[in-house]
Short mmCIF file of the C-alpha atoms (twelve columns), coordinates in Angstrom:
data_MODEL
# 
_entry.id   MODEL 
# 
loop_
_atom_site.group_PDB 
_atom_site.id 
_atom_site.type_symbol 
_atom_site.label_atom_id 
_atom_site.label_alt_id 
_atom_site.label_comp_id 
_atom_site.label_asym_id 
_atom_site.label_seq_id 
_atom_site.Cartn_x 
_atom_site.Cartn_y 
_atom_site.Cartn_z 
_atom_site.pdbx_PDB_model_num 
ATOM 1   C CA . UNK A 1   -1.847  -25.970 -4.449  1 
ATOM 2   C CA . UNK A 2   0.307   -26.854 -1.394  1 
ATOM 3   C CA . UNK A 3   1.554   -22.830 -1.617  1 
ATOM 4   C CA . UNK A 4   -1.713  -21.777 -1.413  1 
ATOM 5   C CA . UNK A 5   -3.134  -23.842 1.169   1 
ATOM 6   C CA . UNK A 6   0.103   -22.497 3.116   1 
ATOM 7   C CA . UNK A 7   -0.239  -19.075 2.520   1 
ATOM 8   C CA . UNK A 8   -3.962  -19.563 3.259   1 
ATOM 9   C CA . UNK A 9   -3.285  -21.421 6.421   1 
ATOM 10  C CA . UNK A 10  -0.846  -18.365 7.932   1 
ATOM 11  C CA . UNK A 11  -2.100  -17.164 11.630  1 
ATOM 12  C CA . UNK A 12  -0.618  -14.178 13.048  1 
ATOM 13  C CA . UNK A 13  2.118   -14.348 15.956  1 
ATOM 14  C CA . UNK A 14  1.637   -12.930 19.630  1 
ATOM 15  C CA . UNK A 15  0.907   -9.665  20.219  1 
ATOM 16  C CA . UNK A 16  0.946   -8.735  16.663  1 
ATOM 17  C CA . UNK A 17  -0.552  -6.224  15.142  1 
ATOM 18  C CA . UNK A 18  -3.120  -7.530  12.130  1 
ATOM 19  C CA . UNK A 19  -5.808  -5.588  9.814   1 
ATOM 20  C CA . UNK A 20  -8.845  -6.079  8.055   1 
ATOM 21  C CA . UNK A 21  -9.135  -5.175  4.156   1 
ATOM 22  C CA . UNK A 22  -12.264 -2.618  5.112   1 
ATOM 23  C CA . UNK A 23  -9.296  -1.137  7.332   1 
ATOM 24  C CA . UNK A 24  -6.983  -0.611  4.274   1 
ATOM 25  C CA . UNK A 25  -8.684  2.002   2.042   1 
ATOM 26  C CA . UNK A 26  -9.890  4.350   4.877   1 
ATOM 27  C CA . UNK A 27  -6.751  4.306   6.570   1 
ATOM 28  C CA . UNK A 28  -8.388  3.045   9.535   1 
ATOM 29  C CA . UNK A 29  -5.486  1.763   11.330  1 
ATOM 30  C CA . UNK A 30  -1.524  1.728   11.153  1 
ATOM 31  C CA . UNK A 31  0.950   -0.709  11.844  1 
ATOM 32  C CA . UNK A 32  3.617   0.245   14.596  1 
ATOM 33  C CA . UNK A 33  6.834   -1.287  14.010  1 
ATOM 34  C CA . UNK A 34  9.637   -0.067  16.758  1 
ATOM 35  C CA . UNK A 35  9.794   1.093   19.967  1 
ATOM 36  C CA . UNK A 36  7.790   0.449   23.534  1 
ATOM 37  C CA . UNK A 37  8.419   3.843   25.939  1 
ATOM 38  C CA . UNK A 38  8.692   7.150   25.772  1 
ATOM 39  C CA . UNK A 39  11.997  7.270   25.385  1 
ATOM 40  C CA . UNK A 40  12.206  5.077   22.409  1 
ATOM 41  C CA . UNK A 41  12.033  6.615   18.508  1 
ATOM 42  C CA . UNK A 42  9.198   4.986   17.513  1 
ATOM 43  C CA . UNK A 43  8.058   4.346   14.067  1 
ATOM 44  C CA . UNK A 44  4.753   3.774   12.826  1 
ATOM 45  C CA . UNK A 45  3.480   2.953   9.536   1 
ATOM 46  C CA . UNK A 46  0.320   5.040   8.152   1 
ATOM 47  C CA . UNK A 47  -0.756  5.783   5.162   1 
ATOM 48  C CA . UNK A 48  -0.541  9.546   4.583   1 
ATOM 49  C CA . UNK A 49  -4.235  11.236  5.726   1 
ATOM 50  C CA . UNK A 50  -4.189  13.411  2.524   1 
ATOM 51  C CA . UNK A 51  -3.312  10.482  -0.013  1 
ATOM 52  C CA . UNK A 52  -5.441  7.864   1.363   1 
ATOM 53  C CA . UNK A 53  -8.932  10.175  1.515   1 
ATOM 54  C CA . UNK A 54  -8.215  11.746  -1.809  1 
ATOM 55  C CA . UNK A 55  -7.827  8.484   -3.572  1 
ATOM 56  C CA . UNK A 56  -11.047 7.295   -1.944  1 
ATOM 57  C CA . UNK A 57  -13.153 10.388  -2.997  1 
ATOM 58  C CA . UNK A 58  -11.536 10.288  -6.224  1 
ATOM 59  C CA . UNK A 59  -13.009 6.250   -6.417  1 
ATOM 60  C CA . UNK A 60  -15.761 7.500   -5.704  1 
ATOM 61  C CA . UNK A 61  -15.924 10.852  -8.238  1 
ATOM 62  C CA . UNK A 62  -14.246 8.914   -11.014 1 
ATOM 63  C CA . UNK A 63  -17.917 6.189   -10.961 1 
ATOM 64  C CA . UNK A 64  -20.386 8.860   -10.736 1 
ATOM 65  C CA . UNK A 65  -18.360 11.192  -13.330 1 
ATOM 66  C CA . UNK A 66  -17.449 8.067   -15.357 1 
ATOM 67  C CA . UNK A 67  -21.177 6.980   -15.492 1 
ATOM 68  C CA . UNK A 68  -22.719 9.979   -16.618 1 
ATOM 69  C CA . UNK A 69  -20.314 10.111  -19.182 1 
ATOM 70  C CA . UNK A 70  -20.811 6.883   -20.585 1 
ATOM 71  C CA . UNK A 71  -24.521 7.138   -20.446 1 
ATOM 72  C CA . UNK A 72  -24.251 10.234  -21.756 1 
ATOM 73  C CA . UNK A 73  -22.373 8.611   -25.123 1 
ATOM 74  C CA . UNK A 74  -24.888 5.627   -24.977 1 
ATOM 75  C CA . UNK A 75  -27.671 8.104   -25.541 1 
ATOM 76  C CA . UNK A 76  -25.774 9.664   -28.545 1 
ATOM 77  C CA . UNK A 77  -25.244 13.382  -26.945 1 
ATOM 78  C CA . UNK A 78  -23.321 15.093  -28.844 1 
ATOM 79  C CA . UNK A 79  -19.410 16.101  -27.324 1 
ATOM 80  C CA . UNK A 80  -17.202 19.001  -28.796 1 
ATOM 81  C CA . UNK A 81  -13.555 17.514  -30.106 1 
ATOM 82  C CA . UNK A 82  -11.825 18.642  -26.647 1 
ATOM 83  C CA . UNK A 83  -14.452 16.879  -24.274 1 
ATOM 84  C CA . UNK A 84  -14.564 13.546  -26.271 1 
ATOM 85  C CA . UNK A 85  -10.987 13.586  -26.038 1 
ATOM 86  C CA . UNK A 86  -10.725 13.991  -22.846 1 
ATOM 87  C CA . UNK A 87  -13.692 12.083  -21.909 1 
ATOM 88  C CA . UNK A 88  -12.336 8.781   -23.816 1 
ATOM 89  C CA . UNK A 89  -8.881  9.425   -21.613 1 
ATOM 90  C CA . UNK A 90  -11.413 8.964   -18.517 1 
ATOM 91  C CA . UNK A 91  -12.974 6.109   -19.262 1 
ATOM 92  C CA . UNK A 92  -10.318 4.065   -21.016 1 
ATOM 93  C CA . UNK A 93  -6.951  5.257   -18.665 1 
ATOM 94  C CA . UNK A 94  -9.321  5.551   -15.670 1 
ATOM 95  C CA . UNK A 95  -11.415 2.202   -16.489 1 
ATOM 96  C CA . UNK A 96  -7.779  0.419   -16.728 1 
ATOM 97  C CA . UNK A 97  -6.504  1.626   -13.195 1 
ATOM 98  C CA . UNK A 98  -9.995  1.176   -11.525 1 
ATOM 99  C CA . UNK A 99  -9.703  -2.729  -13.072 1 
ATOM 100 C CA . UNK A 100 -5.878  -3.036  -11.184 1 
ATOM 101 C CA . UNK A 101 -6.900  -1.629  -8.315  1 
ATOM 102 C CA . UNK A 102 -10.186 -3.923  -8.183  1 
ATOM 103 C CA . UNK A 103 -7.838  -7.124  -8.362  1 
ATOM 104 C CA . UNK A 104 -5.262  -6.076  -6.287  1 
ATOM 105 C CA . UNK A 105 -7.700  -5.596  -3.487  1 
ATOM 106 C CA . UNK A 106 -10.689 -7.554  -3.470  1 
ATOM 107 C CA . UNK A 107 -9.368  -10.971 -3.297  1 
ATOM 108 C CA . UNK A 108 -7.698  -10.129 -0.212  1 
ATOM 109 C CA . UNK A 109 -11.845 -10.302 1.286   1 
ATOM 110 C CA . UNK A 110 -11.828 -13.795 0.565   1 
ATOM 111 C CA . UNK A 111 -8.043  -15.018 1.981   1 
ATOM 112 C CA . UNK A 112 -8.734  -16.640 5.357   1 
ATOM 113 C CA . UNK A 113 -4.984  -15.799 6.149   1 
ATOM 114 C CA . UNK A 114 -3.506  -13.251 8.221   1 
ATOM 115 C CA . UNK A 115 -3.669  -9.910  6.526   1 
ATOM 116 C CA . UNK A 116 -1.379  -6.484  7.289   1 
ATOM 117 C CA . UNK A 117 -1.681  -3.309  6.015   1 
ATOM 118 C CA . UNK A 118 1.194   -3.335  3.537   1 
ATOM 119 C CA . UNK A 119 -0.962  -5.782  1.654   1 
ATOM 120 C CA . UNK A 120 -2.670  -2.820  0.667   1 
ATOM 121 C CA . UNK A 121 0.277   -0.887  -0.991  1 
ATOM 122 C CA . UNK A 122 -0.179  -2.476  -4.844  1 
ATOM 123 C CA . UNK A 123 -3.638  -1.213  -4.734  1 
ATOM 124 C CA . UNK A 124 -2.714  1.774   -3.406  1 
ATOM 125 C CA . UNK A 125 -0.703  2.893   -6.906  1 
ATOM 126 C CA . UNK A 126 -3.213  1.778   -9.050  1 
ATOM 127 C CA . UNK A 127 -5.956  3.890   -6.831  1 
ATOM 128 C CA . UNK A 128 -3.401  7.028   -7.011  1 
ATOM 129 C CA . UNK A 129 -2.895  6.936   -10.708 1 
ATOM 130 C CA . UNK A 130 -6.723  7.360   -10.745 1 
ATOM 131 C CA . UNK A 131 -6.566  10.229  -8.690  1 
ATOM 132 C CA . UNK A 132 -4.125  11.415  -11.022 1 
ATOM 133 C CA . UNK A 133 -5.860  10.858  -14.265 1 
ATOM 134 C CA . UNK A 134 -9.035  12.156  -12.920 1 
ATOM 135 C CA . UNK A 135 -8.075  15.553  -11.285 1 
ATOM 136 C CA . UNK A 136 -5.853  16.229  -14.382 1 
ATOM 137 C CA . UNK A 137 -8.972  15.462  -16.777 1 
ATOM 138 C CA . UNK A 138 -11.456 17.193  -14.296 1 
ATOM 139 C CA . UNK A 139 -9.103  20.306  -14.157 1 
ATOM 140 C CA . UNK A 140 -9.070  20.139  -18.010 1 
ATOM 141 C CA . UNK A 141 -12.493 19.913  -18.587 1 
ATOM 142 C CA . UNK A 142 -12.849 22.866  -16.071 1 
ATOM 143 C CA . UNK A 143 -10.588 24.934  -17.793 1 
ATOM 144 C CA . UNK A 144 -12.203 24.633  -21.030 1 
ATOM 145 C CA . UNK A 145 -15.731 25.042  -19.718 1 
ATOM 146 C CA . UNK A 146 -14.535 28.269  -18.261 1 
ATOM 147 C CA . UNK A 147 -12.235 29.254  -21.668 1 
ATOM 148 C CA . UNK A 148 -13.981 32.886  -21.943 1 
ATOM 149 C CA . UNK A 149 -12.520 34.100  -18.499 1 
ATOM 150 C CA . UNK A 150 -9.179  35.599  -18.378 1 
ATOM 151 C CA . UNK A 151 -8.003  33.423  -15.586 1 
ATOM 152 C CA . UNK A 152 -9.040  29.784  -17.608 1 
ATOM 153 C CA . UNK A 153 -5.302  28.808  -18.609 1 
ATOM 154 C CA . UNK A 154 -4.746  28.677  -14.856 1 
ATOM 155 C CA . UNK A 155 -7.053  26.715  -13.845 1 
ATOM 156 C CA . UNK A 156 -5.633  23.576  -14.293 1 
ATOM 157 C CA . UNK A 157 -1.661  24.661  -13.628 1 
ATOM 158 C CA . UNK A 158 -3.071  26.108  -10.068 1 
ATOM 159 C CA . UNK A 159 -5.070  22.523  -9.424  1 
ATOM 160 C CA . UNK A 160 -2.318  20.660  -10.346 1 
ATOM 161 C CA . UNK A 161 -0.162  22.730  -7.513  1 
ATOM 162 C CA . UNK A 162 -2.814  22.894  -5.263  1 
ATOM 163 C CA . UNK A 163 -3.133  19.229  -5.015  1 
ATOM 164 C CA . UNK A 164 1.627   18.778  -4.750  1 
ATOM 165 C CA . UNK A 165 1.520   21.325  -1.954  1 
ATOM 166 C CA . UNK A 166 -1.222  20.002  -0.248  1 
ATOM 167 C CA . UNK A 167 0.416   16.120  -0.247  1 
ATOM 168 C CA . UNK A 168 3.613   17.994  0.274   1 
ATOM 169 C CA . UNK A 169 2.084   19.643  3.407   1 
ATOM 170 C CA . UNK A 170 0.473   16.443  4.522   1 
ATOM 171 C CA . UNK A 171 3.995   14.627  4.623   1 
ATOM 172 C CA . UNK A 172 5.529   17.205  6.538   1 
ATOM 173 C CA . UNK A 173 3.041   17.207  9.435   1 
ATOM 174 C CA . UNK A 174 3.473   13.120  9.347   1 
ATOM 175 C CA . UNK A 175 7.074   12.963  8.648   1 
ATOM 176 C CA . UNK A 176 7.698   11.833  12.581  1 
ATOM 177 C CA . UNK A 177 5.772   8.727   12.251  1 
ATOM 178 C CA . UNK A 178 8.308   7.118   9.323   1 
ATOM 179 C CA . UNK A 179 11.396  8.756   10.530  1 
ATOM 180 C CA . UNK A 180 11.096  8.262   14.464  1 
ATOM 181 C CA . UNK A 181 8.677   9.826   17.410  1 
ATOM 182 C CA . UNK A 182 10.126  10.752  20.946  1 
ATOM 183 C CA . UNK A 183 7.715   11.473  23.635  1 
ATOM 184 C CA . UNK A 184 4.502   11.185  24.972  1 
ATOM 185 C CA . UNK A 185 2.308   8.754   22.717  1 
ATOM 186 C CA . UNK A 186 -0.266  11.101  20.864  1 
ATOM 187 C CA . UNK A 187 -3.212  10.264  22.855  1 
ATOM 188 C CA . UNK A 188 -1.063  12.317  25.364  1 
ATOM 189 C CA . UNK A 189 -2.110  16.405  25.295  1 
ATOM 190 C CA . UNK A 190 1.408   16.803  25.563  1 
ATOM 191 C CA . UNK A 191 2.537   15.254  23.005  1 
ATOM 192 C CA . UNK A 192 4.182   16.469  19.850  1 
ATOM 193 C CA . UNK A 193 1.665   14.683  17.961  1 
ATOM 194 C CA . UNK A 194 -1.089  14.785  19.765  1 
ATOM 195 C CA . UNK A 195 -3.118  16.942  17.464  1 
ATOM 196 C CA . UNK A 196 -2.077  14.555  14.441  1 
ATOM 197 C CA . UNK A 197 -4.391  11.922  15.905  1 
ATOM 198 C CA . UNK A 198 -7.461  12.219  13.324  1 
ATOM 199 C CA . UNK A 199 -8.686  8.974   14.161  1 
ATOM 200 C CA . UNK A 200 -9.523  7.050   17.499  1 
ATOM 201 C CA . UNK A 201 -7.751  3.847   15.894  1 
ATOM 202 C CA . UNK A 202 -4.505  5.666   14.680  1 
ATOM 203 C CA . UNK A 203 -2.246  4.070   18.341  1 
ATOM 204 C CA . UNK A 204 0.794   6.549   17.491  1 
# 
């Protein structure tokens, strides 16, 4: 008890930089961490764009897909052997990571301490192992659907790769914010990374 009235009772320090947990998901805000000119490599901490959104909208696809499925199995419809397969994957795998990421993030909305961005990271995984498990089962699903066309096998083999070079791509253009920025800060036309500023609240 005296731990957690500590950790409860933590207030953040001068001039430093906290978040909300409404922040965390959307990648509303980073955290910078080093340096104070121009001059100075700076590093700031930021989820990356691509990541962050696509483990949202996955959230987001894997309830509505999720519930139409299981109503769809409550009302006794009828599945072929390869959708019930990979429709029980969804809902069990996907219903498990859903669950970790629940209680690895929601308690933080009722902590009256201070709260920072990493706090976010656990939930993070579990959120991108959904992503994971639901564009794999989605691609699946779309490749079978699709089975009579001569380009079906590659369906899911060109999503898969689609969705690596697209992260891939996505770290590259943000690779200055974790390994050091020089210059004008990005709300600076000048600057380097001035047209990596997607959001009003990203302070790189």
């Amino acid at each position: 008890m005296v731990m957690i009235r500590g950790n409860n009772g933590l207030k953040p320090n001068d001039n430093e930089f906290t978040s909300k947990p409404w922040h965390w998901p959307i990648n509303y805000q980073g955290l910078r961490f080093s340096g104070i000119n121009d001059t100075d490599f700076r590093v700031y901490l930021l989820g990356n764009p691509v990541v962050w959104w696509l483990n949202l909208l996955s959230i987001a696809l894997y309830l509505l897909s999720g519930s139409i499925i299981a109503v769809a199995v409550q009302r006794g419809a009828h599945l072929p052997a390869e959708v019930e397969g990979l429709s029980e994957v969804l809902l069990r795998g996907g219903g498990q990571l859903l669950l970790g990421w629940v209680l690895h993030y929601f308690p933080f909305f009722l902590m009256g301490r201070v709260l920072y961005f990493h706090h976010y990271f656990p939930a993070m995984l579990f959120s991108s192992m959904l992503t994971g498990v639901l564009w794999d089962t989605l691609l699946r699903l779309c490749a079978w659907s699709l089975a009579s066309f001569s380009l079906a096998s590659s369906i899911h083999v060109l999503g898969v790769l689609s969705l690596v070079l697209g992260t891939a791509y996505s770290f590259y253009l943000f690779h200055p914010l974790a390994y050091g920025m020089v210059g004008p800060l990005a709300q600076d036309p000048r600057s380097p990374m001035a047209g990596l500023r997607w959001l009003e609240s990203w302070d790189f």
